[in-house]
N, C-alpha and C positions, 0 to 999 in steps of 0.2 A: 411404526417403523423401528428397527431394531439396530442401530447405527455399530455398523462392522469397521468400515475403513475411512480414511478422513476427507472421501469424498459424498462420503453420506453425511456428515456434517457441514456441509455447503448445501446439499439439497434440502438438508432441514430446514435451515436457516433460511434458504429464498423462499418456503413456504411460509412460514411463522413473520417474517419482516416485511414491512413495509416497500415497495420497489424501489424507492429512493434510496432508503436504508440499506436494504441487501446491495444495492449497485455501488454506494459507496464504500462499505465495510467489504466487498468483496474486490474492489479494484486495484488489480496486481498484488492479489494473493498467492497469486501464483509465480511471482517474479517476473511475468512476462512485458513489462514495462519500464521504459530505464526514463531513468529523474535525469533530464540535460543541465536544470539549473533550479537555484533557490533564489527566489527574491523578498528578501526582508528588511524594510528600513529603508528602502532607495537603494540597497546596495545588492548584488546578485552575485552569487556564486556558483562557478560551476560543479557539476558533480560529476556527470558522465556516468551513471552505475546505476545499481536495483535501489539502492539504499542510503541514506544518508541519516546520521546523527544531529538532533538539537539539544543542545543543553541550556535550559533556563534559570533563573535564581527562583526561591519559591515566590510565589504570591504573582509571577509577573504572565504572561500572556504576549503572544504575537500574532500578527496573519502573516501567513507567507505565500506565496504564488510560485508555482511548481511548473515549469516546463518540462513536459513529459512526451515522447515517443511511447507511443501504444504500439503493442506485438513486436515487440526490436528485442524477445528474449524470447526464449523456449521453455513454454511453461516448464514449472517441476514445483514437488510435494515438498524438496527437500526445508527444514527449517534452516532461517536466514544466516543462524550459528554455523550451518555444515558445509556455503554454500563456500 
């Protein structure tokens, strides 16, 4: 396969990866997914958007739990800088 546009790099990728891997690495690549809230440490925050920012110190690690609406966007290709 001869990869032209950057939907041929999705179709690559769900050949070559694992289903778990592909559904994770691919979920809401397209934007069409908005983050309601983050919860880390007992503490939650909202976000209401496609995207949200973590900054950690190096060496350190978290889990975080995401409350997410699935399809509450309109896919698009564009990258998250343009959006």
């Amino acid at each position: 396969m001869i990869i032209s546009a950057a939907t041929d790099y999705r179709a690559a990728a769900q050949r070559r990866l694992p289903p778990f891997l592909f559904h994770y690495v691919d979920g809401g690549a397209y934007a069409e997914h908005r983050i309601d809230s983050i919860a880390l440490g007992g503490r939650t925050v909202a976000v209401g958007g496609r995207h949200a920012t973590l900054r950690l110190a190096p060496g350190c690690g978290a889990r975080l739990s995401l409350l997410m609406t699935r399809y509450a966007n309109r896919p698009t290709l564009a990258f998250p800088w343009d959006r």
